[in-house]
C-alpha positions in Angstrom: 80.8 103.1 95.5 83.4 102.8 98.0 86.8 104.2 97.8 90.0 101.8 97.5 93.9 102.6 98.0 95.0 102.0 94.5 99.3 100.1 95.3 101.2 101.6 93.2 104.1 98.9 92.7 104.6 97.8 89.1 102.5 94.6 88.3 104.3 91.9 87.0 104.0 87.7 85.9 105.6 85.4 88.0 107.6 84.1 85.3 108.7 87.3 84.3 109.6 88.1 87.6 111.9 84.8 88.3 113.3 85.2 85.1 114.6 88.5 86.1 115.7 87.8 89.7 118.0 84.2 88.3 119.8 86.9 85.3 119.7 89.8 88.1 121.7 87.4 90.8 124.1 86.1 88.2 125.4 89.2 87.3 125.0 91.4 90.3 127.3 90.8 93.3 125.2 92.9 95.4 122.1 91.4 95.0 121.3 91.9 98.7 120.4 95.4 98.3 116.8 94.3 97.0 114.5 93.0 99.3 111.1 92.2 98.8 108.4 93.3 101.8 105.0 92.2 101.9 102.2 94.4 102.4 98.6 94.1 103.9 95.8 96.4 103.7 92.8 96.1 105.4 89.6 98.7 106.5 87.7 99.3 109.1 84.3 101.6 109.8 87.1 104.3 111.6 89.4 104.6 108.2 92.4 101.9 106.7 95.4 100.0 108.1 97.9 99.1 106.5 100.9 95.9 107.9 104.2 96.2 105.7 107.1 93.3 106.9 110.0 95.1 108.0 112.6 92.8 109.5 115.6 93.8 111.3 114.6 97.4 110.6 114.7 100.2 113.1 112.0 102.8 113.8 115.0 105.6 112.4 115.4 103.3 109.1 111.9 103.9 107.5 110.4 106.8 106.2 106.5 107.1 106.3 105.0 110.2 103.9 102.1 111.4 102.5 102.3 114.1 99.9 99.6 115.3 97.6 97.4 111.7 98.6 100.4 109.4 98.0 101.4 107.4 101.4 104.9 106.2 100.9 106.6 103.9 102.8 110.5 103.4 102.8 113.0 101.9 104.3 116.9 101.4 104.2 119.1 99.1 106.6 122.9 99.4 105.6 125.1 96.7 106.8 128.0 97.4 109.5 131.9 96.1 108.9 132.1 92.4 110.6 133.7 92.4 113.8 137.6 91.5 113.8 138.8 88.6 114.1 136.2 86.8 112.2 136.1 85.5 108.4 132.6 85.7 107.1 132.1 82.5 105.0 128.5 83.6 104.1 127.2 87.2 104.5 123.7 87.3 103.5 122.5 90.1 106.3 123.8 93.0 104.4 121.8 96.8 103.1 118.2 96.3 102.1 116.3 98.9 100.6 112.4 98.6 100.3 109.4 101.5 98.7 105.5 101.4 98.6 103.5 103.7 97.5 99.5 103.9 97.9 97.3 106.5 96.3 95.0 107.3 99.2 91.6 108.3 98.3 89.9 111.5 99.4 88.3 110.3 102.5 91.7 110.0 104.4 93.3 112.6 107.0 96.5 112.7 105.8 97.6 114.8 108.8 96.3 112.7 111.2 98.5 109.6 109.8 100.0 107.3 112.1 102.8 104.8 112.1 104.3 102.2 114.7 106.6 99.7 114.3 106.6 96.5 116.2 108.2 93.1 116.0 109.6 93.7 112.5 105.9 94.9 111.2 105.1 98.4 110.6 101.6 99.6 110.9 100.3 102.4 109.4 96.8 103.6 110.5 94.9 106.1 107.8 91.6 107.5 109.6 89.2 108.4 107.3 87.4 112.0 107.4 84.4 112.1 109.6 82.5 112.4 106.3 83.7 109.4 104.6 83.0 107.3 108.0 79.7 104.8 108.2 76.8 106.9 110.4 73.2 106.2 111.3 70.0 108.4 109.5 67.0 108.5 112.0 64.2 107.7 109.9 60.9 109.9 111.1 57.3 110.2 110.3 56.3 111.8 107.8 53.0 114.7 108.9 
């Protein structure tokens, strides 16, 4: 049996979650604070990648960690004062927080993590142990 990252984020019905989000942005001024990334996660015969959406986020506003076979991923943006002279009308580019968390299975090199960021999309790549990696058995005769 193969080995899967297990997502960690709280699974919840649509309705249920629009429900929420109409009585959250009724009530809460600051609504902007939430945002919502998307996360892909893929493998390959070398170990797992991972693609989270980070727009408008710098490298030195996300936090990549693995501790104890949790990877988690973070990030926070914090909005600057407008410039003078102007009157915002509509200021939807304000802080954003995001978190994802993976339980990694066994197989991966936690030490040898790593993350880039490009374009707005952060990639994490997980190399598996050389153990846990795909390898050829030569099949011999038998005497």
């Amino acid at each position: 049996m193969l080995p899967t990252i297990i997502h960690r984020a709280p699974a919840r019905r649509r309705a249920e979650f629009d429900f929420d989000r109409l009585f959250h942005n009724l009530f809460d001024v600051d609504s902007s604070s939430r945002f919502q990334t998307a996360a892909d996660l893929y493998e390959t015969e070398e170990g797992y990648g991972l693609e989270v959406e980070a727009p408008g986020f710098a490298e030195d506003e996300i936090e990549v960690t693995v501790d104890r076979g949790v990877l988690t991923i973070s990030g926070a943006r914090t909005s600057e004062e407008g410039e003078k002279g102007r009157t915002y009308h509509v200021r939807e580019r304000r802080n954003a927080r995001f978190t994802h968390s993976f339980a990694l299975p066994a197989s991966i090199r936690g030490e040898d993590v790593v993350a880039r960021l490009d374009a707005g999309v952060l990639t994490v790549e997980l190399p598996k142990t050389p153990e846990a990696k795909p390898h050829r058995i030569a099949v011999g005769r038998t005497k």
